[in-house]
N, C-alpha and C positions, 0 to 999 in steps of 0.2 A: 571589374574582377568577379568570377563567377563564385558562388557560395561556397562552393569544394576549397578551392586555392583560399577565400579569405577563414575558412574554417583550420587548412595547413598553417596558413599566418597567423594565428591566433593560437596555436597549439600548446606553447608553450606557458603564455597566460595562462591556459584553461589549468592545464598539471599546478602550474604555482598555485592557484586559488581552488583545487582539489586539495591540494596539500595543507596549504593554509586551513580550510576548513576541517580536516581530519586534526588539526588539533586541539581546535575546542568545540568538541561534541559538548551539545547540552541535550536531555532527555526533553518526553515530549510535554509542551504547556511551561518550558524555562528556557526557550531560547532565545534569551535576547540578547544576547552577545553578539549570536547567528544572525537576528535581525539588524540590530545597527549596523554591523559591518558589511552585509549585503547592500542597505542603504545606502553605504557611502560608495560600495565598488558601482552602484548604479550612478546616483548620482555624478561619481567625477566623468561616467559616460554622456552625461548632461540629461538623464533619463527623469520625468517625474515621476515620485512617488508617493503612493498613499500607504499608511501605517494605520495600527488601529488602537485606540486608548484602552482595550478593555482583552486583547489580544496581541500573540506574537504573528511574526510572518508578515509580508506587503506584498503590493500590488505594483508593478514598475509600467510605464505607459510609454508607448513610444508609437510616437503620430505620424501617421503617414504621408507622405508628400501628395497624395488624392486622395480624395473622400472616396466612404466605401463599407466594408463588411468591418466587425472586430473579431480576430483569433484570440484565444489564450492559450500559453504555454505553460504549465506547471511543474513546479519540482516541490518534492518535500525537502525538510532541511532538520527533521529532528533524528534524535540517538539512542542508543539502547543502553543500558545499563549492563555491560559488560565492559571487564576489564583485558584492556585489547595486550595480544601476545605476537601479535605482527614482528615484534624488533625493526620494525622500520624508521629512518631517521625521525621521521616525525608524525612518529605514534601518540599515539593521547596516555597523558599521564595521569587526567583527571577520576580516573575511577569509570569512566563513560567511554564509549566507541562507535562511529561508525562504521557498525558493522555488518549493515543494511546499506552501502554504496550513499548513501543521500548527501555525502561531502561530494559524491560526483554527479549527483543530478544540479546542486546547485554550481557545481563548476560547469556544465553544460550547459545551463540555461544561462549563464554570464556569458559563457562565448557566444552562445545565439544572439544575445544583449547587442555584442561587441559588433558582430557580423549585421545585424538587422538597422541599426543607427548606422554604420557604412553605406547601408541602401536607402535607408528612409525617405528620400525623393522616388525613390521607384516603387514606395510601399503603395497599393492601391487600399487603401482602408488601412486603420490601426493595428497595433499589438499589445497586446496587455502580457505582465510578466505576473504569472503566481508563484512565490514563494511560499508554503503552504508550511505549517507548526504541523505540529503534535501526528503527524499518519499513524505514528507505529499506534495509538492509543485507541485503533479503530473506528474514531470517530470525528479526529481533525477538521477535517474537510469539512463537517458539516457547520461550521459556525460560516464558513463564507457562503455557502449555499443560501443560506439563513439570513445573511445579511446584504443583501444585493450585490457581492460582489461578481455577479456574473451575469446584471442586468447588463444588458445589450451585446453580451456576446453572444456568437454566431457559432464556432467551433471552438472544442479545445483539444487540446494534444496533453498525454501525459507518458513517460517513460520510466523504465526501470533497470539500471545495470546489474545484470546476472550471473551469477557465481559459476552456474553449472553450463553455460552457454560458451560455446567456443568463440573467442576475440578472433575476429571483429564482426561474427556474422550479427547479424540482427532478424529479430521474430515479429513481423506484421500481421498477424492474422486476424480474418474475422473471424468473427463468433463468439464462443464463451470464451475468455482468458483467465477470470481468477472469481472463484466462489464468493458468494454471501458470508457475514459472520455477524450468529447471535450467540448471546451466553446466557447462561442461564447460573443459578442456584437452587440445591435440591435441601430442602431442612425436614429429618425425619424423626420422628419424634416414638420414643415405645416405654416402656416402661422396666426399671433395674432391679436385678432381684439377685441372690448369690449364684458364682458360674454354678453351682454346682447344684442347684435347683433352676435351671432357665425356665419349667415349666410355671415360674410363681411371675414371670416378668414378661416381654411385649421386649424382645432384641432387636435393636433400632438397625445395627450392624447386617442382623440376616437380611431384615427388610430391605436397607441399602443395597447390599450386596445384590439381591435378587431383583430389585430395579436395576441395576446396574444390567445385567445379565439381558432382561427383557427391552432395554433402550437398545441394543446389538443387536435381538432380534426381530426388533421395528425394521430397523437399516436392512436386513438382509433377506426379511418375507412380507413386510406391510409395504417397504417402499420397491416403486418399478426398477429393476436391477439396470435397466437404463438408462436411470436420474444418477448419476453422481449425487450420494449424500453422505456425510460423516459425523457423527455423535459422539464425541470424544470424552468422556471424565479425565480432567485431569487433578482435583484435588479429592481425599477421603480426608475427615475429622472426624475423628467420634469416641466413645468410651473414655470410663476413668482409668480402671486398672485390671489388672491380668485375672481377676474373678470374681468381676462385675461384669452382670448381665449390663450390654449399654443402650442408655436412653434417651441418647443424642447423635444424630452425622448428622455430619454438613457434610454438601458435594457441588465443587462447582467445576463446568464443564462448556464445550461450546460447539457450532453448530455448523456446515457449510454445505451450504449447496450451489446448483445453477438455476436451480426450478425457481421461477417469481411466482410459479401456482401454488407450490408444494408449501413453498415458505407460509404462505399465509393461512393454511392449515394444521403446520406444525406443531407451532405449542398447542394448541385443544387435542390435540390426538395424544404427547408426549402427558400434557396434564394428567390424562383420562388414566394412562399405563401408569403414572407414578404414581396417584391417589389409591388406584383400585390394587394396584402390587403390594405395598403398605396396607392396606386396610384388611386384605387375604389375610396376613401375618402380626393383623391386631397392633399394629400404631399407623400411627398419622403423619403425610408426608405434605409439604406443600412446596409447590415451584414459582419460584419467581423467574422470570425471561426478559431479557435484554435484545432490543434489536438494532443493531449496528448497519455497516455497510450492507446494500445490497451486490449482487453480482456485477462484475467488471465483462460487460458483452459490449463485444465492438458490431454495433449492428447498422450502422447507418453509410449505404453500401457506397455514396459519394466521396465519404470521408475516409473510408479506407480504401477505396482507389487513388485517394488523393496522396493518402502516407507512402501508400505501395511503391507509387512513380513520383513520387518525390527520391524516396530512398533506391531506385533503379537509374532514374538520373545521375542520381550523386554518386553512385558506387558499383552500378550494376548491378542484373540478376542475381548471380552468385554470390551477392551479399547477403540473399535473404535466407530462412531456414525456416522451416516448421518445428515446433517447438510441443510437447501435450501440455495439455489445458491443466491448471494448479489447481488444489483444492485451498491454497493459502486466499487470503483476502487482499484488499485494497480499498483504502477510501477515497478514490479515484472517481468509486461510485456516484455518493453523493451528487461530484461536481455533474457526472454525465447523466444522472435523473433531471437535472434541470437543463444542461446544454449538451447538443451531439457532440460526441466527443470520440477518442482514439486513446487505447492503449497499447503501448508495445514493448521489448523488452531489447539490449543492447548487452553481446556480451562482452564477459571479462574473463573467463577461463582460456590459460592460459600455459599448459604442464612445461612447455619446454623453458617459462622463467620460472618454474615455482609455485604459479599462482593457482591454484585448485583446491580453495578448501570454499564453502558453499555460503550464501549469506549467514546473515547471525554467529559465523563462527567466531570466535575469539581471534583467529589469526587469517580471517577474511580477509583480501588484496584485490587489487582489480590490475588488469592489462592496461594503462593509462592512456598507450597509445591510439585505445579506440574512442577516448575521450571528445576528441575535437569530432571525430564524426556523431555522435551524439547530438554536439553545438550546430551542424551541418543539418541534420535533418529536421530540429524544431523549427532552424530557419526558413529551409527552403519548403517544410509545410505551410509554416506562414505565409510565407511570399506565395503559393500557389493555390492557396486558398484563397486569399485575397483579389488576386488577379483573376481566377475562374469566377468568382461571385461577381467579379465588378462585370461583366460583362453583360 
């Protein structure tokens, strides 16, 4: 039976175990509910799996009927902390949501599960299953990276279901797909004096303020209007009360680009603007920086010929759709600094049932029905991965 048709035969699994998992969202570094139960939906597939004592998330294996190459398929599996307004029969009541599709990344990769153990004598080389914790916390991924979990693999595939994507096209593209993400913290320090003498004090607020101002115009005359970059504040702190000069902000904010050049010059250029802006207006500012994922660039040109006609197989051309490039993140990254790897996106907009509101929204829904093609195309990368390498 060809991948497409065991992908329709399995559809309805895939939706129960999307459903099932939309109701116990756990956030991310607390999923273990999400973990055991995944275990057990592997196991009664007779799939082995490795867990980790000091970590959520596993690794499901399934061995191929010839020796050969190893694929990985990843899904993440954590939640956000929102309280979901879907009204759907089995919405999450816990205070938590997937609201980020990730109930349907891991009902996808179960039905890839389901469909890849049906073939597993035709597998030319293995398939390893990632279950991945904590994404939304920007830096999940990195503890498997870290810890060999992607010693001996060959490729991986990772996906994402999309709010704003029309159901059922799907976005393969190479190139950049989703920006870099670091954060930073700004602590600016000046000295308090009454509002109504500011000339006796050091206003940590103006200072802020006016770093705030000169990180915007880094972005729009220091950087090449070329480079996609974003410098966002999103927290202010500061001051005690309505006429006191103030002598503390805090600011913390965060960073995205595609450039791997730009990135590693970053902070010493943003330091130099925030020390020397503060020290103009007499107090003292200092940054701390945080580096997270890198950029989600699908560059390795065998691998995404391989997804392209994988996914034209199964569904044809006119399934696919260009898509613009996101300034959001993914720690997708991590796994693809260490293995070539593919990212892509599957949608789920849908206006003629209702379904149009965007990730993260509180009453976020996806088109279910494109569900099982999701299960269809991890598979039949795998299998064609493996089978082009074994030759």
């Amino acid at each position: 039976m060809k991948i497409r048709e065991l992908a329709e035969k399995y559809n309805d699994y895939i939706i129960e175990r999307r459903r099932f998992y939309h109701t116990i969202p756990e956030l991310s570094f607390e999923e273990v509910k999400t973990t055991k139960a995944i275990a057990e939906d592997l196991k009664s597939m007779g799939i082995e799996v490795t867990t980790f004592p000091d970590y959520n998330g596993l690794v499901g294996l399934i061995k191929g009927g010839k020796p050969g190459k190893t694929v990985m398929l990843r899904a993440d599996i954590d939640a956000l902390p929102v309280e979901e307004k879907t009204g759907l029969p089995f919405a999450s009541t816990n205070g938590n949501m997937h609201a980020c599709g990730h109930d349907c990344h891991i009902a996808m990769l179960l039905g890839a599960a389901k469909i890849l153990v049906d073939m597993k004598d035709e597998l030319e080389g293995d398939v390893k299953l990632l279950f991945q914790a904590a994404e939304e916390s920007c830096y999940g991924a990195k503890y498997y990276a870290d810890n060999g979990v992607l010693d001996g693999v060959d490729a991986i595939l990772g996906m994402h279901i999309w709010g704003t994507l029309d159901a059922p096209l799907m976005n393969l593209e190479s190139g950049g797909r989703m920006a870099s993400v670091d954060n930073f913290k700004i602590t600016v320090t000046g000295q308090s004096a009454h509002g109504s003498a500011p000339h006796l004090g050091k206003d940590a607020i103006i200072a802020a303020s006016s770093i705030v101002m000169n990180l915007q115009s880094y972005v729009s005359r220091k950087n090449n209007p070329l480079n996609p970059l974003v410098i966002s504040i999103g927290t202010i702190k500061g001051g005690q009360r309505f006429n006191i000069i103030a002598n503390n902000v805090e600011m913390e904010g965060t960073i995205r680009t595609y450039s791997r050049e730009l990135r590693t010059t970053l902070e010493s250029e943003l330091r130099e603007i925030i020390e020397n802006t503060a020290k103009a207006l007499g107090c003292e500012a200092k940054l701390e920086y945080y580096y997270y994922a890198g950029p989600v660039i699908n560059d390795h040109e065998d691998i995404n010929r391989i997804v392209r006609d994988a996914a034209v197989k199964l569904y044809g051309e006119e399934s696919l759709v260009t898509m613009p490039k996101l300034m959001g993140s993914e720690d997708f990254a991590y796994l693809m600094e260490k293995v070539p790897g593919f990212y892509g996106f599957i949608g789920a907009l849908n206006k003629e049932k209702g379904i149009v509101y965007s990730n993260h929204n509180d009453k976020f829904d996806v088109d279910e029905s494109v569900l099982h093609r999701g299960s269809a195309l991890y598979a039949q990368f795998a299998y064609d991965f493996l089978k082009e390498k074994a030759k």
